[in-house]
C-alpha positions in Angstrom: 139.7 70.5 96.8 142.6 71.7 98.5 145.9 69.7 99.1 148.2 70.1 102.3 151.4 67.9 103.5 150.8 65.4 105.8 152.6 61.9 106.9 149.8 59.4 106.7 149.5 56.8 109.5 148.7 53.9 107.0 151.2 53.9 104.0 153.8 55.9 106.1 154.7 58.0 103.3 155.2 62.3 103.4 152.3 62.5 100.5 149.5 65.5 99.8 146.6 65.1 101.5 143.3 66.4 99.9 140.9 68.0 101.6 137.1 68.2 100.6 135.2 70.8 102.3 131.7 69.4 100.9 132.3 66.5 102.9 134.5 67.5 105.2 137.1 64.3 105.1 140.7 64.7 104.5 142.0 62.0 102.2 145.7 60.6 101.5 146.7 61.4 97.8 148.7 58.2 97.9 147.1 55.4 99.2 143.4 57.5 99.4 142.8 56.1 103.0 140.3 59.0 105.0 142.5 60.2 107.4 139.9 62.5 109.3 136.2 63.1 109.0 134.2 65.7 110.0 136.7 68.2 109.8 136.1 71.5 111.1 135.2 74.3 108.3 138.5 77.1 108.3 137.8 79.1 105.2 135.8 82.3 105.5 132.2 82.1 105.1 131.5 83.8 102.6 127.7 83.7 100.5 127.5 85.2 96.9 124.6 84.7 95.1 125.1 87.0 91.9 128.3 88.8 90.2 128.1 91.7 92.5 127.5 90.1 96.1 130.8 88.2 95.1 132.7 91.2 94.6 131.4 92.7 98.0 132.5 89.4 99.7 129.6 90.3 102.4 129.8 88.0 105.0 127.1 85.4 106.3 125.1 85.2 108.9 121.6 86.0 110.2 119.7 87.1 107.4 117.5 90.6 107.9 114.2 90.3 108.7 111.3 93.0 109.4 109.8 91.2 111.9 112.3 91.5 114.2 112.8 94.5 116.3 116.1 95.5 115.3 115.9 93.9 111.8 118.3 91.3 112.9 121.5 93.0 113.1 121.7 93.2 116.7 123.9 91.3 118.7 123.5 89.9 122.6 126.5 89.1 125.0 126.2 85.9 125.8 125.4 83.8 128.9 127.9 81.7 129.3 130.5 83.2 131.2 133.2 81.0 130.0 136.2 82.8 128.8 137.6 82.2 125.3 139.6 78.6 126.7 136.4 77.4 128.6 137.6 78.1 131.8 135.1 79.7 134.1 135.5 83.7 134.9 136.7 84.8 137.9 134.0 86.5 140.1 134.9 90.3 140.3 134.8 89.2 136.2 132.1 87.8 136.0 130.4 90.7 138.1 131.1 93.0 135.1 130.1 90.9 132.6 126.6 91.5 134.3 126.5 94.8 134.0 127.3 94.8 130.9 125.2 92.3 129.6 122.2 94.2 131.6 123.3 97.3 129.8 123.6 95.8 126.6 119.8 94.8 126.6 118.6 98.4 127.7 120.7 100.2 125.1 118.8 97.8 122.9 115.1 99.1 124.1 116.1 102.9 124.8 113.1 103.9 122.5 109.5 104.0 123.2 108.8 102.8 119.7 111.5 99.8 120.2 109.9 99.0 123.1 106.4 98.9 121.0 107.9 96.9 118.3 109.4 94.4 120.8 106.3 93.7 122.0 104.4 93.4 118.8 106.9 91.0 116.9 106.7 88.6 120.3 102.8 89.0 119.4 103.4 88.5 115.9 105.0 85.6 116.4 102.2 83.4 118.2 100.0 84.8 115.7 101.8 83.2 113.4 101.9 79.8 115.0 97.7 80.1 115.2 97.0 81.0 112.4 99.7 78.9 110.2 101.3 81.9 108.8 103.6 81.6 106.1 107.1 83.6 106.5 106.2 86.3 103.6 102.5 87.0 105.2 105.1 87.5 108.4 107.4 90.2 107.3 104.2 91.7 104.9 102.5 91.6 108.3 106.1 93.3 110.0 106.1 96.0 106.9 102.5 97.1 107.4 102.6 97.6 111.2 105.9 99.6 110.8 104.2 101.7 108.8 101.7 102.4 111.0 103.8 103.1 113.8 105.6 105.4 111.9 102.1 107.1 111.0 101.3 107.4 114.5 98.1 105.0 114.2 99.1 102.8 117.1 98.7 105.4 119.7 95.5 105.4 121.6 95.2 102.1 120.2 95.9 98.2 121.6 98.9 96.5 119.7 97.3 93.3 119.3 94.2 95.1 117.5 96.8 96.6 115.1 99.0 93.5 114.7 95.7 92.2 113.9 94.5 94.3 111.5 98.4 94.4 110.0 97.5 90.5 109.7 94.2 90.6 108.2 95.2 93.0 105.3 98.2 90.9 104.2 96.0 88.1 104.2 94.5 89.9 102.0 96.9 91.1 99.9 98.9 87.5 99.7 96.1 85.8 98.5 95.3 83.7 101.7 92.0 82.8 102.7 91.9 84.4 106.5 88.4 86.2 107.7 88.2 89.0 110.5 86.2 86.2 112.1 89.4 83.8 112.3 91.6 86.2 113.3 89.8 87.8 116.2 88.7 85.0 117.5 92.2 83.5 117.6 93.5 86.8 119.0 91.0 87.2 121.7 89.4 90.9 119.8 86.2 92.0 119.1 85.2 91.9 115.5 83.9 95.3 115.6 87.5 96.4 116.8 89.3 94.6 114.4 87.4 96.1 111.2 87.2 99.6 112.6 91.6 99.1 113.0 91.8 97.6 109.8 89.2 100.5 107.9 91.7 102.5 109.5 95.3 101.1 108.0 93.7 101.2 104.8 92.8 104.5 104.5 95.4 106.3 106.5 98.2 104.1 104.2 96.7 104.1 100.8 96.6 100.7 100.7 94.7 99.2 97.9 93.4 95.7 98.9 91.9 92.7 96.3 88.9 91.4 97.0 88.3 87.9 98.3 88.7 85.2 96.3 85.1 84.0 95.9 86.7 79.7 95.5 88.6 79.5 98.1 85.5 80.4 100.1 83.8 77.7 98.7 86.7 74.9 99.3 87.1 76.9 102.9 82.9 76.3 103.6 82.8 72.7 102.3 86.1 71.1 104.0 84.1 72.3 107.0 81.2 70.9 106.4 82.8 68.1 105.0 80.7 68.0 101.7 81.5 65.8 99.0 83.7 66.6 96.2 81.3 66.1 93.4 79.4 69.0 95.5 82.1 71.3 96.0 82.8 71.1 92.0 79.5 71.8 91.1 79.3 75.3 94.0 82.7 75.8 92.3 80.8 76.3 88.8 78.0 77.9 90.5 80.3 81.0 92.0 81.9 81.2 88.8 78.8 82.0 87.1 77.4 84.1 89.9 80.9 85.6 89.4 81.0 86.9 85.5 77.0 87.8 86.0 77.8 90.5 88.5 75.1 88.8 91.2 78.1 88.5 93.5 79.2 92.5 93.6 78.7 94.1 97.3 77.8 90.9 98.8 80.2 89.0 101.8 82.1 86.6 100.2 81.3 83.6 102.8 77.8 84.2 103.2 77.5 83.9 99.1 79.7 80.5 99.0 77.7 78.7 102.2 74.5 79.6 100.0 75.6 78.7 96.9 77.0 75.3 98.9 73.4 74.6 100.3 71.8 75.3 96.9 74.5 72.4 95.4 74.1 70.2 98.2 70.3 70.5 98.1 71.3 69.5 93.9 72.8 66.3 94.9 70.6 65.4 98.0 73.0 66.0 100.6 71.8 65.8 104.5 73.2 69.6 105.8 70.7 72.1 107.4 71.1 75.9 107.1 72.5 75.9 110.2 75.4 74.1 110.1 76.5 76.0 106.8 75.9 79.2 108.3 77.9 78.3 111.6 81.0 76.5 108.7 81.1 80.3 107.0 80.4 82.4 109.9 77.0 84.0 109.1 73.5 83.7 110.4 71.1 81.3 108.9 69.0 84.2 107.9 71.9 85.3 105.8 71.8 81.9 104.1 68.5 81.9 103.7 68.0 85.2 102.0 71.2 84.7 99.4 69.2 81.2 99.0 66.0 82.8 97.6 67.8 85.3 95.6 70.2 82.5 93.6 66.8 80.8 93.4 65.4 83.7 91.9 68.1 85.3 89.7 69.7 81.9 88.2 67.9 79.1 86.2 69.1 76.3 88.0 67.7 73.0 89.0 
């Protein structure tokens, strides 16, 4: 609260006014009538968020982000030629704010690799919009494809292939469930493409990525399929099973769940052919097929 000396218009009298910047309404310390509301914010803006940031005072603003060319800290002269009164510049004025406004962006791009990440973080951020992308796969995505540009591995090389592949492995690494089928179908690449690009990132930047988790294949498969829960519970204890018996080691994740899915469904007497699991996970029906015979054959299920 903060108190200032006004004459109020309602018991006439030279009292304090109070003024609370939470709500932004200045109130008469006399007779408590709300003078004005909505009042404009004048203190500095200041954001402190442990002992040290509010000794630096640092001010607000944007905050910095790696998928954005310049991290954020950039600034643009604006459009509006207005000057600081709202009157309209005059035109030999307004003539130079053009030029520099034009030089402002191209000091911005001098670089080759500016240019590049431009580009990819406009790319990056329809990706995102496709694919749902949450804002820490986003900047994972943004740290990863720096990297590699920094290596060198997007020369010779498309930019949506490597944003792709940048994608795919922080999928990966965040936990969510995103195949090299999803992603380069949604970004128009061939899957061959994509997991020779993303074979590449992992070995050229020692990254070390955790495998698959085998569930949220299952749950993935059967909200496709539309399979009943009691189904999906039962696959669910199936994988787990397969899981701590080692069956599952060097075999693709989705082909495993869609078999282990038609083997529960087949349990409960669900309608669902091999085909329609195999086109839900993205394998062949003769993938299906042969991880059918072999659950049939390793597991003592009925």
């Amino acid at each position: 609260m903060m108190k200032n000396s006004t004459i109020c218009k309602v018991c006439n009298k030279d009292g304090k006014t109070i003024t609370d910047p939470e709500s932004g309404e200045i109130i008469c310390s006399n007779c408590g009538m709300v003078i004005l509301e909505n009042a404009q914010e004048s203190r500095a803006e200041w954001r402190a968020f442990n002992v040290d940031e509010a000794k630096t005072r640092s001010r607000t603003g944007m905050p910095i982000s790696l998928a954005r060319h310049d991290m954020g800290l950039a600034t643009i002269i604006g459009r509006a030629d207005k000057d600081a009164s709202g009157r309209g510049l005059e035109s030999s004025v307004r003539s130079t704010m053009d030029r520099l406004r034009a030089w402002d962006f191209r000091t911005q791009a001098y670089s080759p690799s500016d240019r590049n990440l431009r580009h990819a973080f406009s790319v990056l951020e329809r990706v995102k919009d496709k694919l749902a992308l949450s804002n820490a796969i986003v900047e994972k995505t943004a740290y990863i494809y720096r990297k590699a540009q920094e290596r060198g591995l997007v020369r010779g090389r498309t930019i949506p292939s490597v944003l792709a592949a940048s994608v795919y492995i922080a999928c990966r690494e965040m936990g969510t469930s995103r195949t090299l089928n999803d992603i380069a179908v949604l970004n128009n690449i061939k899957r061959k493409e994509l997991a020779r690009t993303t074979r590449l990132l992992i070995l050229e930047l020692d990254i070390r990525v955790p495998m698959i988790d085998p569930m949220k294949c299952i749950a993935k498969v059967a909200n496709r399929t539309r399979l009943s829960e009691k189904t999906k519970r039962h696959a669910m204890n199936i994988m787990s099973h397969v899981t701590k018996s080692g069956i599952s080691a060097g075999k693709d994740p989705m082909g495993l769940a869609g078999s282990i899915l038609y083997l529960s469904s087949k349990n409960f007497g669900e309608d669902i052919t091999q085909m329609d699991i195999a086109e839900a996970a993205g394998v062949t029906e003769v993938t299906i097929r042969n991880r059918f015979k072999d659950l049939k054959s390793r597991l003592d299920l009925n």
